[in-house]
C-alpha positions as CSV (number, residue, x, y, z in Angstrom):
1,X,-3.2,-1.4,11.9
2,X,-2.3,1.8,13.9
3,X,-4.1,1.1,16.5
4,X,-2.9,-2.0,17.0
5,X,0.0,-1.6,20.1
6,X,2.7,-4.1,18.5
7,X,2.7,-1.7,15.2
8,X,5.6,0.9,15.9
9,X,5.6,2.1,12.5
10,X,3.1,1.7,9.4
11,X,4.3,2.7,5.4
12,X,1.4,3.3,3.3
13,X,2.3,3.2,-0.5
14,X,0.1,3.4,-3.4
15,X,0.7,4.7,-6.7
16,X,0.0,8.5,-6.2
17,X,-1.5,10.3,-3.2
18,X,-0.5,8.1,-0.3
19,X,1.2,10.6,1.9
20,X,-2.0,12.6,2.6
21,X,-3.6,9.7,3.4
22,X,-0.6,8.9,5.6
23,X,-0.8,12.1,7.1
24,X,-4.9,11.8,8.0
25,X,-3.9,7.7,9.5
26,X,-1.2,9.3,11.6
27,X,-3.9,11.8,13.6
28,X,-4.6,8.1,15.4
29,X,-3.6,8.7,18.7
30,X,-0.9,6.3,18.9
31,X,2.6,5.9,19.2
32,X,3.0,4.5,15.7
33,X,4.6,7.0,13.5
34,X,3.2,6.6,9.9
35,X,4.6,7.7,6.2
36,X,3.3,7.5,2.6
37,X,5.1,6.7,-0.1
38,X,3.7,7.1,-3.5
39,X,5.3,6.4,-7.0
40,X,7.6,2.9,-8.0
41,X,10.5,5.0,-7.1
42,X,9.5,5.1,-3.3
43,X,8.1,1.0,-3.2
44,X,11.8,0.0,-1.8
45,X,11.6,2.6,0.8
46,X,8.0,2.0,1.8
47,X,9.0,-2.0,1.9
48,X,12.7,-1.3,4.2
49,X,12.6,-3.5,7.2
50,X,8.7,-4.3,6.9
51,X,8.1,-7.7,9.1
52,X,4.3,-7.7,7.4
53,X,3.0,-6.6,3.9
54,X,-0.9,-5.8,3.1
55,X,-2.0,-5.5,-0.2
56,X,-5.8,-4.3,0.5
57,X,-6.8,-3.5,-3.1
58,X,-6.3,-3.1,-6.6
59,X,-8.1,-1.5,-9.6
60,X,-11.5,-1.3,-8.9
61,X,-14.0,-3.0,-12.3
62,X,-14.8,0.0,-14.8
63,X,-17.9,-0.5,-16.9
64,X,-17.1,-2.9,-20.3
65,X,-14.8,-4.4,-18.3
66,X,-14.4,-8.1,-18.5
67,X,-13.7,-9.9,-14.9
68,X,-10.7,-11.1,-17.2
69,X,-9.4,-7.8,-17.9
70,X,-9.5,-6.9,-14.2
71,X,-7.9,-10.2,-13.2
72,X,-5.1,-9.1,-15.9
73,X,-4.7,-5.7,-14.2
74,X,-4.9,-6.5,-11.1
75,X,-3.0,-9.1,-11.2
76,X,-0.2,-7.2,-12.8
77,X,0.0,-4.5,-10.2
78,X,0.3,-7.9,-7.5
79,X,3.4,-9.3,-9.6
80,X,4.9,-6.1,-9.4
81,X,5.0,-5.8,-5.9
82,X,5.6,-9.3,-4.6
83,X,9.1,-9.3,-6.7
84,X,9.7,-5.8,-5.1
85,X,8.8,-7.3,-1.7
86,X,10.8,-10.5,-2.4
């Protein structure tokens, strides 16, 4: 997404160590600017003004883990941010 000239400005968010990853992205050499946000209190601020939201991931499968169990996590953490995006 950064390198991509129609992106002027990328939010990463995750739930804890985003803004270093933010601030190894934004070494791209590119004129978007880039922030992390990490935490629910930061979601509104990482979603202000966004024309496009990614969700890339979720909770990777631990071992005993049922596909169910993952589906319920996962899907959680989805819910959670589609109401905060809508």
């Amino acid at each position: 997404m950064k390198m991509n000239p129609l992106v002027t400005e990328l939010s990463l968010y995750d739930i804890a160590g985003t803004p270093g990853v933010a601030a190894d992205v934004s070494h791209v050499n590119t004129a978007a600017q880039v922030k992390g946000y990490a935490g629910d209190a930061e979601l509104g601020a990482a979603l202000k003004d966004a024309d496009v939201v990614i969700i890339p991931a979720g909770v990777p499968r631990k071992p005993g883990m049922t596909r169910d169990d993952l589906f319920a996590i996962n899907g959680g953490i989805v819910k959670g941010l589609v109401e905060a995006i809508a």
